[in-house]
C-alpha positions as CSV (number, residue, x, y, z in Angstrom):
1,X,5.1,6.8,15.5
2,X,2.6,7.2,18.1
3,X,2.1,11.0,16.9
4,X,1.5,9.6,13.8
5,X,-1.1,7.0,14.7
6,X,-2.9,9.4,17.1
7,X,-3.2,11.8,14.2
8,X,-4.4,9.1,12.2
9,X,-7.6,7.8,14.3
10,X,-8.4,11.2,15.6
11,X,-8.8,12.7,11.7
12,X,-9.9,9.9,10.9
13,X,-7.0,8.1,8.1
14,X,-6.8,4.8,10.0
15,X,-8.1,3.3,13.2
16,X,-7.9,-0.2,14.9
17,X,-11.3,-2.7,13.3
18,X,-14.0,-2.8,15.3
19,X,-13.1,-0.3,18.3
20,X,-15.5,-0.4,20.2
21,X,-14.7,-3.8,21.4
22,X,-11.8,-3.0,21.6
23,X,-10.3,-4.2,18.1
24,X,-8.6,-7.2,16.9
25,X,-4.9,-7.4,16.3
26,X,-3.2,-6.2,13.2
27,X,-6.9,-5.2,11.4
28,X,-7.6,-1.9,10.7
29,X,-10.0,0.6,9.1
30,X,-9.4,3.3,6.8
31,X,-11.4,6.5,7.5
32,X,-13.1,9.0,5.0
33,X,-9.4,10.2,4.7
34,X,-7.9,7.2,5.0
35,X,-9.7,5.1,2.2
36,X,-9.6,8.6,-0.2
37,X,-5.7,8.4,0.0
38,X,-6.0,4.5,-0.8
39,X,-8.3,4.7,-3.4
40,X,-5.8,7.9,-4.9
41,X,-2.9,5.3,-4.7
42,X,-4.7,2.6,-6.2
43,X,-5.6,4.8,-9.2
44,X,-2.2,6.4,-9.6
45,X,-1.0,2.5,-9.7
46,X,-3.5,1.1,-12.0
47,X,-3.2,4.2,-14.2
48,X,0.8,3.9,-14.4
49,X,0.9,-0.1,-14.7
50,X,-2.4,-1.4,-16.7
51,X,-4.0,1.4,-18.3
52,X,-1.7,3.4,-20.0
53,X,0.9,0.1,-21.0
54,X,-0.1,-1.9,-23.9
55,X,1.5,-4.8,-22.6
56,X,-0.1,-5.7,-19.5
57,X,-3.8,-5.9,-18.8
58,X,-6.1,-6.3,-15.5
59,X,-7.9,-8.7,-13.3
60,X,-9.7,-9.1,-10.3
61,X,-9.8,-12.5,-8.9
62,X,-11.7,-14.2,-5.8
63,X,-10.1,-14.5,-2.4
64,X,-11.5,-17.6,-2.3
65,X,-9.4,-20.4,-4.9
66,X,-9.8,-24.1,-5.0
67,X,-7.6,-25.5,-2.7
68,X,-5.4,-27.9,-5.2
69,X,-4.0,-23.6,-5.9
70,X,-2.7,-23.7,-2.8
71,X,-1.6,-27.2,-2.7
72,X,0.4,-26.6,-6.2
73,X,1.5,-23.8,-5.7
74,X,3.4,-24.9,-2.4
75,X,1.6,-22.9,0.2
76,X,0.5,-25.5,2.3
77,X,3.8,-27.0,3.0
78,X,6.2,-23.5,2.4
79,X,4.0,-20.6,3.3
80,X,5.6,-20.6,6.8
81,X,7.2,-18.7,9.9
82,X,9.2,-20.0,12.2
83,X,7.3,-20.2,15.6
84,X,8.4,-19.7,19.4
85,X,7.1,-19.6,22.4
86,X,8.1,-18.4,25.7
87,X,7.8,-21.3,28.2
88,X,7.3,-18.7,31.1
89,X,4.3,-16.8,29.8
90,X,3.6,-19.1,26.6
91,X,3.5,-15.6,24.6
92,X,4.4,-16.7,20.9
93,X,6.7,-14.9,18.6
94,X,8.4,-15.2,15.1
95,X,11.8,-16.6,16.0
96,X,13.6,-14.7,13.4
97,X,12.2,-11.4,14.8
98,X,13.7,-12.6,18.3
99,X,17.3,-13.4,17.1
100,X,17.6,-10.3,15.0
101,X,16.4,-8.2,18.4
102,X,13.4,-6.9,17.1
103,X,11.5,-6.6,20.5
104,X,15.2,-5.6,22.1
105,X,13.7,-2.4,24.1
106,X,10.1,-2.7,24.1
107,X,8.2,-4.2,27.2
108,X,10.3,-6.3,29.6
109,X,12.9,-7.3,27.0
110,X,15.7,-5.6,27.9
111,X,18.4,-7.7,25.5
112,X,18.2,-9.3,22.2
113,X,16.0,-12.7,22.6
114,X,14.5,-12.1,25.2
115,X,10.7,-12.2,25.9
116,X,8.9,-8.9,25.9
117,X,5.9,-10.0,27.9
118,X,8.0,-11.3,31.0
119,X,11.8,-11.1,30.3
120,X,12.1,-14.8,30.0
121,X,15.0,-16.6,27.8
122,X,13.6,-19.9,27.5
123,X,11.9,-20.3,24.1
124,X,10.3,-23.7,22.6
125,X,12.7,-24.9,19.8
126,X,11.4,-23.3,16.2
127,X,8.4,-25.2,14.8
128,X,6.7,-24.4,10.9
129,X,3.8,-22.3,11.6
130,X,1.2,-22.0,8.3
131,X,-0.1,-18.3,7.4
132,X,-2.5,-19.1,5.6
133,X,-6.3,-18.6,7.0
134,X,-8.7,-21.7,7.3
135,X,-12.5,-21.6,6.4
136,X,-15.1,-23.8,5.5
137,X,-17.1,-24.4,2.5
138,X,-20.4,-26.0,2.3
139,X,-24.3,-26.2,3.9
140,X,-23.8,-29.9,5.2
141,X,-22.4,-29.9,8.7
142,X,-19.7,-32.7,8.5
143,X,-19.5,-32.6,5.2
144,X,-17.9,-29.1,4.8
145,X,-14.6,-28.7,3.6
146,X,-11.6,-26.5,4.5
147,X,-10.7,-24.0,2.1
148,X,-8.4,-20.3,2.1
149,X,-8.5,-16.9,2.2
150,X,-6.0,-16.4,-0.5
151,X,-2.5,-15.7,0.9
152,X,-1.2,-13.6,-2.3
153,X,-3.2,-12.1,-5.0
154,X,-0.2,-13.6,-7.3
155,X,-2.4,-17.1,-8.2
156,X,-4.7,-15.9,-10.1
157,X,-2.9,-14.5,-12.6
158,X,-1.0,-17.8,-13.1
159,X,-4.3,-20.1,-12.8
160,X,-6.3,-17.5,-15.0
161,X,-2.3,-17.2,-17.4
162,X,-4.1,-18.8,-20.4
163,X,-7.5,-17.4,-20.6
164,X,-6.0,-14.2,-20.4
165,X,-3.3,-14.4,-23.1
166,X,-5.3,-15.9,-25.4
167,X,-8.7,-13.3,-24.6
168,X,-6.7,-10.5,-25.0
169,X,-4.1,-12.0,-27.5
170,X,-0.9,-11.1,-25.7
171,X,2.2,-11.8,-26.9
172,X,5.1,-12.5,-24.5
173,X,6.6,-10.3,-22.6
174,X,3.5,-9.1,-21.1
175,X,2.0,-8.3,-17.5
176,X,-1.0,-9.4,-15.3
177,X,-1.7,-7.1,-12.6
178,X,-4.0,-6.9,-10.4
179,X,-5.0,-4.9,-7.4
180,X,-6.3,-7.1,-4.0
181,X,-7.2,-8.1,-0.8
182,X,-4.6,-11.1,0.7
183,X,-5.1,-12.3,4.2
184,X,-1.7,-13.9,6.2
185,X,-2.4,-15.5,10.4
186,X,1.0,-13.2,10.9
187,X,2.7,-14.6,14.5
188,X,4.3,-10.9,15.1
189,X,2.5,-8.2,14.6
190,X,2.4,-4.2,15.1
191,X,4.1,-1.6,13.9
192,X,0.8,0.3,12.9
193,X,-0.3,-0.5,9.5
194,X,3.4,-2.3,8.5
195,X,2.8,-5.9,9.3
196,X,-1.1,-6.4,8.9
197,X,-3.2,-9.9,9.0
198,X,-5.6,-8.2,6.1
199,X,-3.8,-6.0,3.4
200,X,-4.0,-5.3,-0.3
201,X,-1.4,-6.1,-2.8
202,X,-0.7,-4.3,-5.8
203,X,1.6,-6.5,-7.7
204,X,2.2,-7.5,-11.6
205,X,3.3,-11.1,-13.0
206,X,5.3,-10.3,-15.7
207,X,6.0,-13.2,-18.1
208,X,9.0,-13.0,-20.1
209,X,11.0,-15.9,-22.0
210,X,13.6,-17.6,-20.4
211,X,17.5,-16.2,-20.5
212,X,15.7,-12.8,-20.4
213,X,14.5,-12.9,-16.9
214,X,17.3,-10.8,-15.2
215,X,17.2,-7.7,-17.9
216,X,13.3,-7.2,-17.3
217,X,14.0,-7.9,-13.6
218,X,16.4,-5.1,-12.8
219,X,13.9,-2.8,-15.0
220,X,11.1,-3.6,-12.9
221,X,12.9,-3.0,-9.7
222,X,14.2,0.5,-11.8
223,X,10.7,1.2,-12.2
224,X,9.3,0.3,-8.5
225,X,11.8,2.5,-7.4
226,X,10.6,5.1,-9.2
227,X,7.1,4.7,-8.1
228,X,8.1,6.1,-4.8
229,X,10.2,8.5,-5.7
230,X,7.6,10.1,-8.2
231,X,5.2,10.3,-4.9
232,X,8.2,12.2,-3.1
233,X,9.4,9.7,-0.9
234,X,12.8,10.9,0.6
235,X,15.2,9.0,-1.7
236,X,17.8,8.4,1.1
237,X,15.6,6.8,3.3
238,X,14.6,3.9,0.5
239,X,17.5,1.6,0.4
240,X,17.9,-2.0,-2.1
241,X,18.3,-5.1,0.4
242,X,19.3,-8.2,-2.2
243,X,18.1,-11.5,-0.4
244,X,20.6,-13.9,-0.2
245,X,20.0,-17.4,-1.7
246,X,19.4,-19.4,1.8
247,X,16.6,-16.5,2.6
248,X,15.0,-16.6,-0.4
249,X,11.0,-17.8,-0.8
250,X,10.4,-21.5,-2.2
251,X,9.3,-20.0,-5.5
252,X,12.2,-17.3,-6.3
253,X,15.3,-17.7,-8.2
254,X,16.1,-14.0,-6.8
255,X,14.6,-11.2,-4.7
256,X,15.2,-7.7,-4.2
257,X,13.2,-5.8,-1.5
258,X,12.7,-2.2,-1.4
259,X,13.5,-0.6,2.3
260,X,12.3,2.5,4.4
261,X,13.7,3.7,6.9
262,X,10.8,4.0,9.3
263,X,11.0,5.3,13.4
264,X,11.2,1.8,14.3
265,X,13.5,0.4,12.0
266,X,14.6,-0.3,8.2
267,X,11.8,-2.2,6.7
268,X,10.6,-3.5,3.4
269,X,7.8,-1.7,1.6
270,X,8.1,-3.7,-2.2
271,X,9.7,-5.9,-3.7
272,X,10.8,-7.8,-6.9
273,X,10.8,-11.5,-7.5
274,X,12.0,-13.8,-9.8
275,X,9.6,-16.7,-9.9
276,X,11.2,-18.5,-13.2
277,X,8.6,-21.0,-14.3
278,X,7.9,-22.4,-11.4
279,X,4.1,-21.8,-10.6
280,X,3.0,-22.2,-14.4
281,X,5.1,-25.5,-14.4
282,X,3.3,-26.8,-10.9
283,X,-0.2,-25.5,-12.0
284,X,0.5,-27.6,-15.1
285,X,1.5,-30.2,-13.3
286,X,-1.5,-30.8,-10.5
287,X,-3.9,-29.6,-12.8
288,X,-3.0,-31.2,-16.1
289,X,-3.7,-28.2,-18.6
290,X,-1.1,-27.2,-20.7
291,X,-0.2,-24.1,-19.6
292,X,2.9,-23.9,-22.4
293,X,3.1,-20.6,-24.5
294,X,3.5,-20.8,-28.2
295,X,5.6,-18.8,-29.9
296,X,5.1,-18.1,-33.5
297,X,8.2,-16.8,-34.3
298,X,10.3,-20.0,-33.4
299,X,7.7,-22.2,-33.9
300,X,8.6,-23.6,-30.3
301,X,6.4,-24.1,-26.7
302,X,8.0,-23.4,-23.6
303,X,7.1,-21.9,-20.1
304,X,7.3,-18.5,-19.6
305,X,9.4,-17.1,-17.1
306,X,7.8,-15.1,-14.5
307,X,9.2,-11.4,-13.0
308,X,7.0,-10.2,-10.1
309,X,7.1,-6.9,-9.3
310,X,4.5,-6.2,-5.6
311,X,3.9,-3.8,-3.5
312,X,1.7,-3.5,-0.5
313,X,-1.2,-0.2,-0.5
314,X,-1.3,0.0,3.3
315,X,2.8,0.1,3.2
316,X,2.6,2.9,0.6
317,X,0.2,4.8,3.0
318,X,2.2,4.4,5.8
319,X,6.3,5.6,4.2
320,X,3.9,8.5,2.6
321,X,2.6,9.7,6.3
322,X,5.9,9.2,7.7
323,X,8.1,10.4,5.2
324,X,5.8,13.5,4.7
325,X,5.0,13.8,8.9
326,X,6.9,17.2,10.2
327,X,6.4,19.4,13.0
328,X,7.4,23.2,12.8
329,X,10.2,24.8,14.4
330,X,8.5,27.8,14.5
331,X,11.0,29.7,11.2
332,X,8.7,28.5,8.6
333,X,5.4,31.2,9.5
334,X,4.0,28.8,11.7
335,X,3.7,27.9,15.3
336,X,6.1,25.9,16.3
337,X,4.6,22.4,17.1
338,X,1.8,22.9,14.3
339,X,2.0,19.9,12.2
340,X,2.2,19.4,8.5
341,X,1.7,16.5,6.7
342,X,3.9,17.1,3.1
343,X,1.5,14.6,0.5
344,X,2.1,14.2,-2.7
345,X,-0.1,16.4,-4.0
346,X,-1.8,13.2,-6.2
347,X,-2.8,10.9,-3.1
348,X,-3.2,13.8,-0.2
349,X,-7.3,12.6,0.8
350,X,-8.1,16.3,0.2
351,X,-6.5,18.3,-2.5
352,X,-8.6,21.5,-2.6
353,X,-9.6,23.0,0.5
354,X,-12.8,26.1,0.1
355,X,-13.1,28.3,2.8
356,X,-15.7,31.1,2.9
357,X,-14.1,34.1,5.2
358,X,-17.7,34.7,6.7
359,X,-21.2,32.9,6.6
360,X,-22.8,35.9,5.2
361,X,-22.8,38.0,1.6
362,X,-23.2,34.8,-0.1
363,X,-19.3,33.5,0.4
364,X,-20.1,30.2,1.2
365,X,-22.4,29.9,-2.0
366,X,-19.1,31.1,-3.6
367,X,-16.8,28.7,-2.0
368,X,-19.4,25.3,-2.8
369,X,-19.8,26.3,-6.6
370,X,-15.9,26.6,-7.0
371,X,-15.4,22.7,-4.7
372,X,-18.3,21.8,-7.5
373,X,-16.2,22.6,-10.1
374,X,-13.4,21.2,-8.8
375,X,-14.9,17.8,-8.0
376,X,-16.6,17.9,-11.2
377,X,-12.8,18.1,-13.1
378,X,-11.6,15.2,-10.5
379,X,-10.3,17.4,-7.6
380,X,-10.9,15.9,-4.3
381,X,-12.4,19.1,-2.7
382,X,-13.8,20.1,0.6
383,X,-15.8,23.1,2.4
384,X,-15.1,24.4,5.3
385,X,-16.9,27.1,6.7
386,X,-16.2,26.5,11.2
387,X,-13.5,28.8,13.1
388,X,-10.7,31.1,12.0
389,X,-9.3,31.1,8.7
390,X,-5.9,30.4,10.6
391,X,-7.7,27.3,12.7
392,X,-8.7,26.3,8.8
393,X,-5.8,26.4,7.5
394,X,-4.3,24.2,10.8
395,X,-6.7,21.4,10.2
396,X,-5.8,21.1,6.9
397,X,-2.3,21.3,7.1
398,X,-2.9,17.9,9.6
399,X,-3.8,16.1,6.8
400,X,-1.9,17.0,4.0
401,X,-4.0,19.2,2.1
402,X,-1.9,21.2,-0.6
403,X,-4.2,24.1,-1.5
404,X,-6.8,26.6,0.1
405,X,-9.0,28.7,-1.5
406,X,-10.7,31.8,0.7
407,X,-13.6,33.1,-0.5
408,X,-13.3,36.8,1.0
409,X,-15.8,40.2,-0.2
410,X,-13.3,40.8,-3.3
411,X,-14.3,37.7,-4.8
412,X,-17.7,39.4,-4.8
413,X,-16.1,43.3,-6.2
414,X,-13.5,41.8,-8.6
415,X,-14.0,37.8,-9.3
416,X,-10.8,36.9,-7.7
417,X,-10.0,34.1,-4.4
418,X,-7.0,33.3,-2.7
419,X,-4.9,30.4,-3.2
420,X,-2.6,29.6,-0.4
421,X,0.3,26.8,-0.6
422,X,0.8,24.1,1.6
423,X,4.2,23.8,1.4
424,X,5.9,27.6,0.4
425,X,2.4,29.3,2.7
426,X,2.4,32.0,-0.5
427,X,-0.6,33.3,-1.2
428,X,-2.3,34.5,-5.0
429,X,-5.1,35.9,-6.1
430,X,-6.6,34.2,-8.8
431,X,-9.8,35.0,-10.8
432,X,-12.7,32.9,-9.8
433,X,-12.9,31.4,-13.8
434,X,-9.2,30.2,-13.7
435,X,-9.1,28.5,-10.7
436,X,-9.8,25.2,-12.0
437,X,-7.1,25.6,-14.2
438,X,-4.7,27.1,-11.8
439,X,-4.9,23.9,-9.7
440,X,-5.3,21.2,-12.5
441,X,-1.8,22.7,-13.5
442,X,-0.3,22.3,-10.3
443,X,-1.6,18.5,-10.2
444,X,0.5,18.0,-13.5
């Protein structure tokens, strides 16, 4: 991992918020790479999910919410951790991460539940600790009043349930989703991006009538699954981890988390909830709008059933750089050590890299008209004209770039570049015209 996140700040994918001061914990930046990969999973998501499904539409709701949201929909009693702390150094930790051994190995913890700070074993008995993040609303000093940063992204899409059937005239089963920020006051953090205090959701409430729940449950999961899988995530290392009842979140009838096997441990990177009715019926309840679905078949009202489907973007980014992180043995036509990060092709922050052979005989005229062309067809393209071609093709291969293009002096006698793979290292010739073609079939 620390390969991974040195790679990261220095080519600028992710680095700790405000650096200079020396950052703040579990808050990070993406980088001109970093935020192009996002921004590439986000679209991949919204395109598979909202845009090309009849049955589910978009929002994008506020991070800030009345308060009574959070009240109904339990968060301010439920949305806990249990909290230690070490009555040597007073260092505070999730007491679930100390019984299952998390920090086993790392500082001064040399067993399971024991402190990592100072190898203490004396911990404070558990107490409730609330994730959610406080701020204040209002000009008047004393008369402000606390409200949240949102925990989940899911509220709005049950407070907003009505306006949006009946605007877009949905008939059940059909899907909110919605792509967003969600803040949590985590007590453990670390792990790089994994467990973060800001984050973006990408999740879908799915509302379905009641008895039906479990069949469009274990298609979701099916289909979450298969998110990954389409971006080449290595199918062995993502595992289904079924939460058993006494685990299970004050909301959910059932949940099923998806797992990676990451360098420091199996870890869940999505999940799948059953919510059954019970934040339309406790919106309905606090609020006092009828938030009761009418079916016109049966003539009947009831409360939908709710199947949530979410995944985290920063989690994405992070099994895609470690799943597709390698280092060359040296058989491949590389050094050995060079690194290579294998991207999916449809989120790597550059897909088309131009080189120019030489600054002269108009090549690097060449090389920006065809990155023009590219970007102009949707390609995320790039110039580079500094150091060897070799050195060019290293700094690309860092960061996951599939293709290269170098412009050489027959692209001026015959029309033609060369395209070299990421992943095979072959290399073709291909007429100036058809590259744009050439790659847009390769994206397919």
């Amino acid at each position: 991992m620390e390969k991974i996140v040195s790679l990261c700040k220095r080519r600028g994918i992710v680095w700790p918020c405000s650096d200079i001061y020396g950052g703040i914990s579990a808050i990070w930046d993406f980088g001109p790479l970093g935020v192009e990969m996002k921004n590439a999973i986000k679209k991949l998501w919204w395109e598979r999910y909202i845009t090309t499904r009849p049955d589910i539409v978009g929002v994008e709701g506020a991070i800030l919410m009345n308060p009574k949201v959070w009240e109904a929909s339990g968060h301010l009693d439920s949305f806990t951790d249990p909290l230690v702390e070490c009555k040597e150094c007073h260092k505070r930790f999730r007491a679930d991460h100390l019984e299952e051994g998390k920090f086993k190995g790392e500082g001064k913890a040399k067993t399971e539940k024991q402190c990592p700070n100072c190898g203490n074993e004396e911990f404070t008995e558990p107490k409730n600790f609330n994730l959610l993040f406080e701020t204040l609303e209002g000009t008047v000093e004393g008369e402000k009043k606390t409200i949240y940063l949102r925990g989940e992204t899911a509220q709005t899409m049950f407070t907003d349930f009505k306006l949006v059937q009946e605007s877009s005239r949905l008939k059940i089963p059909f899907g909110i989703g919605q792509i967003g920020k969600s803040f949590r006051n985590e007590i453990t953090t670390g792990d790089f991006i994994f467990r973060c205090r800001e984050f973006e959701i990408a999740e879908i409430e799915y509302f379905v009538k009641p008895g039906e729940d479990e069949k469009w449950f274990d298609e979701w999961l099916d289909l979450w699954e298969l998110f990954y899988w389409d971006l080449g995530i290595s199918k062995d290392k993502i595992t289904r981890y079924e939460h058993p009842k006494e685990s299970l979140s004050h909301y959910s009838k059932r949940t099923v988390d998806l797992m990676y096997e990451f360098p420091f441990g199996v870890s869940e990177i999505a999940g799948v909830a059953n919510r059954t009715d019970y934040d339309l019926s406790q919106h309905e309840k606090l609020s006092g709008k009828d938030l009761h679905y009418f079916d016109e078949q049966s003539g009947k009202k009831y409360i939908p059933y709710v199947v949530e489907p979410t995944m985290s973007i920063e989690r994405v980014v992070l099994t895609a750089l470690v799943d597709g992180y390698r280092e060359s043995d040296g058989s491949d036509g590389r050094e050995k050590g060079e690194v290579v990060f294998g991207l999916n092709p449809k989120i790597a922050p550059i897909q088309v890299a131009c080189f120019p052979l030489m600054k002269k005989e108009k090549l690097p005229e060449i090389a920006n008209d065809i990155r023009v062309k590219l970007v102009q067809g949707g390609v995320r393209s790039y110039c580079d004209e500094s150091g060897s071609i070799g050195r060019r093709y290293r700094r690309q291969d860092e960061i996951g770039t599939p293709w290269c293009i170098t412009v050489d002096f027959e692209s001026i006698e015959k029309g033609t570049v060369t395209v070299r793979d990421r992943d095979t290292l072959k290399q073709e010739r291909v007429k100036i015209e058809g590259v744009a073609d050439y790659i847009g079939s390769k994206l397919k």
